[in-house]
C-alpha positions in Angstrom: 138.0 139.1 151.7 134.9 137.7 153.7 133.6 134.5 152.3 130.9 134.3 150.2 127.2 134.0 151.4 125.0 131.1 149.5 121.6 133.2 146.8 119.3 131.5 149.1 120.7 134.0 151.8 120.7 136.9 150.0 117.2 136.1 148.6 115.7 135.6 151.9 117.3 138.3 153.4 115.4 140.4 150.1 112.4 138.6 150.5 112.6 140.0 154.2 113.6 143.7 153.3 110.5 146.3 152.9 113.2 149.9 151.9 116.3 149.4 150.1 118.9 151.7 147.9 121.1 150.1 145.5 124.9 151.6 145.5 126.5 151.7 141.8 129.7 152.5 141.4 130.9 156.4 141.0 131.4 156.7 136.9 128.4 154.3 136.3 129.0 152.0 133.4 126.7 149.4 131.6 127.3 146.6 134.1 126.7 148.8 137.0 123.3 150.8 135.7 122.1 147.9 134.2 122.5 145.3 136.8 121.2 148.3 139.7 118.0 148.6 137.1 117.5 145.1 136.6 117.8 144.5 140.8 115.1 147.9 141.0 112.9 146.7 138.8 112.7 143.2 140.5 112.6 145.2 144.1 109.5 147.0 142.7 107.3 144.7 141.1 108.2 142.8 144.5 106.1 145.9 146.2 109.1 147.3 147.7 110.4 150.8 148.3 114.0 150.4 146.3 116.4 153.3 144.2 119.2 153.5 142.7 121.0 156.3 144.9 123.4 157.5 142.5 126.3 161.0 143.3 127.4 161.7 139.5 125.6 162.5 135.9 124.6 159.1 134.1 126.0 159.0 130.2 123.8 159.7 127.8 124.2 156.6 126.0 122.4 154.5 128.9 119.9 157.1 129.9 117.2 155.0 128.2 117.3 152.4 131.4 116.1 155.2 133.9 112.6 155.3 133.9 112.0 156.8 137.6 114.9 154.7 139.5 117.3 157.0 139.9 117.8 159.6 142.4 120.5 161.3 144.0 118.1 162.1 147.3 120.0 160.9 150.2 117.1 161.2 152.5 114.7 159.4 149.9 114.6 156.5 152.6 115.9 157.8 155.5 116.8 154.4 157.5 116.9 151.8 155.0 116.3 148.3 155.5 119.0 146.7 153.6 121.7 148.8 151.5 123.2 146.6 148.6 126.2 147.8 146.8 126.5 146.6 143.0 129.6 146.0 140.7 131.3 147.3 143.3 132.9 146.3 146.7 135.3 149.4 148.1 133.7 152.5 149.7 136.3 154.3 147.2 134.3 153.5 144.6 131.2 155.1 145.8 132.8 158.2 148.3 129.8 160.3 148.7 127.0 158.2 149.5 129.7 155.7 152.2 128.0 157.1 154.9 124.9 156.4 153.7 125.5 152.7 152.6 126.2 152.0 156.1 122.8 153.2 157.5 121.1 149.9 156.4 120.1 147.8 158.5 121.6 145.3 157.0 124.3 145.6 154.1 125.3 143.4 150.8 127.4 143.7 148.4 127.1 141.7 144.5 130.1 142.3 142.5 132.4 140.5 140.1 135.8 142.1 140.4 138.5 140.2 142.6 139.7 143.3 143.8 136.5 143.8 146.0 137.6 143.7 149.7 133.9 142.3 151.2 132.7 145.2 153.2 129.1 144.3 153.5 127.5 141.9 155.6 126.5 139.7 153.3 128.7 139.4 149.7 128.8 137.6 146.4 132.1 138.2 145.2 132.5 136.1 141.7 135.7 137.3 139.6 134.9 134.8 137.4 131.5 136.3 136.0 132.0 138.1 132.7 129.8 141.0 134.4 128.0 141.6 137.5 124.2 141.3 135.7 125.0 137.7 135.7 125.2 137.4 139.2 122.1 139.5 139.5 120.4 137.4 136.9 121.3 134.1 139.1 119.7 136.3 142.0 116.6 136.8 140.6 116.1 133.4 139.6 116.7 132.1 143.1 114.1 134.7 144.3 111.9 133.4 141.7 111.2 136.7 139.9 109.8 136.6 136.9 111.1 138.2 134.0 109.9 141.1 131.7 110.9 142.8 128.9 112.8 145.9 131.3 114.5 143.5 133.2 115.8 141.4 130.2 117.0 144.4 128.5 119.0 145.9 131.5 120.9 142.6 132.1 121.6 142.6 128.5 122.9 146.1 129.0 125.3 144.7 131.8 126.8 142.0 130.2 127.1 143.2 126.6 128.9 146.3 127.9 131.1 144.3 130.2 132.2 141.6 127.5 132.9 144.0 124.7 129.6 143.2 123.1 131.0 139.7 123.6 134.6 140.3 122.3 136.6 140.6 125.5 138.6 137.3 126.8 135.6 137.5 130.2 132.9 136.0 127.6 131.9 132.4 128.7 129.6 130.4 127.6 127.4 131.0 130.6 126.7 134.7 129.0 125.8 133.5 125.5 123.4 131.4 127.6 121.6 133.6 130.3 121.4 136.2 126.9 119.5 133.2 125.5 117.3 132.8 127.8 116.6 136.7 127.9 115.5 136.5 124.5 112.2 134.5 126.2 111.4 137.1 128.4 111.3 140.0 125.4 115.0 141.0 124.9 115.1 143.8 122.4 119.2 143.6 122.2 118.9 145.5 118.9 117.1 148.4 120.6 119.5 148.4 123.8 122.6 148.0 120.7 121.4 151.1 119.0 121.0 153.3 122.3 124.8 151.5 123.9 126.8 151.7 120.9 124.9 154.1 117.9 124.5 157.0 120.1 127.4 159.2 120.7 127.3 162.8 120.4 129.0 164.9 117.9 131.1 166.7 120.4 131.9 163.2 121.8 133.3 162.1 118.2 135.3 165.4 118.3 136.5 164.9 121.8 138.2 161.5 120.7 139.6 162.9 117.4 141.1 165.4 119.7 142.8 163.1 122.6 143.4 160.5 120.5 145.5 162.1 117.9 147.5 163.3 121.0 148.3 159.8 122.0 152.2 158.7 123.4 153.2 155.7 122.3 155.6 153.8 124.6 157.7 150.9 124.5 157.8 150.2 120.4 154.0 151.0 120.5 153.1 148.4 123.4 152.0 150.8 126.0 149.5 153.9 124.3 148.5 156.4 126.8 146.1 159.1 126.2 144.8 162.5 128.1 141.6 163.9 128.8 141.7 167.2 129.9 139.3 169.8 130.9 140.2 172.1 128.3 139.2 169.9 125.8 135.9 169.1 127.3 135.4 173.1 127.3 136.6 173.2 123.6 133.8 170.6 122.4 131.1 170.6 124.6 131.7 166.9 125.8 130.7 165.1 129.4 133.7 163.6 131.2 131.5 159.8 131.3 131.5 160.6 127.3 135.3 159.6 126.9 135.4 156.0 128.2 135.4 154.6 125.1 138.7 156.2 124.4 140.8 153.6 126.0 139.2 150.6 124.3 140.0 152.9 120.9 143.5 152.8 122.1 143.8 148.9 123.3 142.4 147.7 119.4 145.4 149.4 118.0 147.9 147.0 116.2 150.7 146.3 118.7 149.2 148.2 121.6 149.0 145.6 125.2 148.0 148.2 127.3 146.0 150.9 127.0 145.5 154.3 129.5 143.1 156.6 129.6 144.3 159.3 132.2 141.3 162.1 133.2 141.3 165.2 134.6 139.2 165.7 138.0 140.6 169.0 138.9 143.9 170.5 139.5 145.3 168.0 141.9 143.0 165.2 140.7 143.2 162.4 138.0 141.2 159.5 137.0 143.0 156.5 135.1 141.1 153.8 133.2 143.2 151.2 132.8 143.3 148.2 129.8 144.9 145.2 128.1 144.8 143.2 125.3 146.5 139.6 125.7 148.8 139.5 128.8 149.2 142.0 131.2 147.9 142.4 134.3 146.3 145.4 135.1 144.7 145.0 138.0 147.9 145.0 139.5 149.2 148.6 138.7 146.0 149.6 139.7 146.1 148.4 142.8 149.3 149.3 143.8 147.5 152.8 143.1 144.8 152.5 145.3 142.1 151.5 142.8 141.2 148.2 141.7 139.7 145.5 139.0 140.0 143.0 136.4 143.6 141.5 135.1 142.4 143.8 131.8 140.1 145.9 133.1 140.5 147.9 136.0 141.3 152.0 137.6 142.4 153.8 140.2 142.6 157.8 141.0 145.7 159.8 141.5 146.1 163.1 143.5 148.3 164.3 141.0 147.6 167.3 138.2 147.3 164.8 135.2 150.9 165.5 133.6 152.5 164.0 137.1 149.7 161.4 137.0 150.5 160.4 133.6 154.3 160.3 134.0 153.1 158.2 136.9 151.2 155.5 135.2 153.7 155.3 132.4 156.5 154.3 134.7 154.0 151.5 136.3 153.0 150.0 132.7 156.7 149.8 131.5 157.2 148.0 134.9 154.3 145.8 134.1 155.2 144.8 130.5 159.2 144.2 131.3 158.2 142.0 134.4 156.2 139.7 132.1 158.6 140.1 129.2 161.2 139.1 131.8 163.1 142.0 131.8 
């Protein structure tokens, strides 16, 4: 991995930029849209020409942060000046739009997982930070931006999302602090709470019911792995990005280290979210995969129908929770 370039680079580098496109990760989560808001936002009231070029749907439940940022317009700036990529440092991660990442001018990358291989120019790479928007939020200090309500309430988005509203073992006390300090600039966390985690859809609710009550259990209940198929979508009515919050269903069950949601992305293609609870190390299966992430947090996508995939992952976890049992 390429070693890290100082704020003060990237910000003059930003400061120098007129048109850029922000790269989020394929699957966009609440780290990824709300950091890429939170960095459009600053871009913009900057007087620049900046989007977030996205190639998938965005879930409903963080729809509320797009208020004209999105596209999905390749050609929106044909030769950017600088291309930044955001919670997210493989080309895997964003397949579609690789091509076009590497038309800037000049490239960066701001990401948090230690997985990230530093394919940009200029990189931040922290695996440290609980989520990326704190990174972005240390970026935008060092440009000097100041700070409104829409920019306070994506970052909160971001690192909410990726500490398990402050739950998961990634919380520091460097989040409680920069959410703080958000709070001056006219956080509404109780409006972004009720959009994140009090909207789900009733085909959604049905849609875990359904995957969830088909659940194997493996290794006296340490291993729970669950499947997503398409049939089921087409049964309730659900969106693929609706299901995420399956596997941390699964990893809060008594017992359960690791939990795996396993997705179906066509016949001979399947999506694996990936998670644990106290001691195992997930990033590794994954990237012995091909994917990537956090030690309890990470993915990776098989070319398998999603019965070989599963049988696939399951041999991988058992590996995973014998090695650190010993075994």
């Amino acid at each position: 991995m390429k070693e890290n370039s100082s704020y003060k680079t990237l910000a003059e580098i930003i400061n120098s930029s007129h048109n850029i496109l922000l790269f989020p990760h394929i699957n966009i989560d609440g780290d990824a849209m709300g950091s890429s808001v939170a960095m459009c936002i600053a871009l913009r009231n900057m007087g620049k020409e900046a989007y977030i070029l996205l190639e998938d749907e965005i879930s409903d439940n963080l729809l509320f942060l797009d208020d004209g940022y999105v596209t999905r317009d390749q050609n929106i700036i044909s030769n950017p000046d600088l291309t930044i990529c955001i919670d997210c440092g493989e080309t895997s991660r964003f397949p579609k739009r690789a091509d076009k990442f590497f038309t800037g001018k000049v490239t960066m990358c701001i990401d948090h997982h230690g997985t990230s291989e530093g394919i940009a120019d200029y990189n931040i790479i922290e695996p440290d930070a609980a989520a990326t928007g704190e990174l972005v939020y240390g970026l935008l200090k060092v440009m000097d931006i100041e700070f409104n309500k829409e920019i306070s309430n994506s970052l909160f988005t971001s690192i909410t999302m990726d500490t398990g509203n402050f739950q998961y073992a990634n919380t520091t006390s460097k989040s409680h602090q920069i959410v703080a300090a958000l709070y001056k600039h006219g956080l509404e966390s109780n409006k972004v709470s009720i959009n994140i985690y009090e909207n789900n859809s009733w085909a959604k609710i049905q849609t875990e019911a359904i995957v969830l009550a088909g659940t194997e259990f493996v290794l006296d209940g340490k291993i729970a792995i669950a499947k997503v198929t398409a049939d089921i979508l087409k049964k309730t009515g659900c969106k693929m990005n609706e299901t995420e919050s399956i596997v941390t269903i699964l990893r809060s069950i008594s017992g359960v280290e690791i939990a795996a949601l396993v997705k179906e992305d066509g016949q001979k293609k399947t999506r694996v979210s990936l998670r644990s609870k106290k001691y195992a190390n997930v990033a590794k299966t994954a990237v012995a995969l091909g994917g990537g992430g956090h030690v309890k947090a990470a993915g990776c996508t098989i070319d398998k129908n999603i019965d070989e995939a599963a049988e696939i992952i399951k041999k991988e976890l058992i590996k995973e929770i014998k090695r650190h049992n010993g075994n």
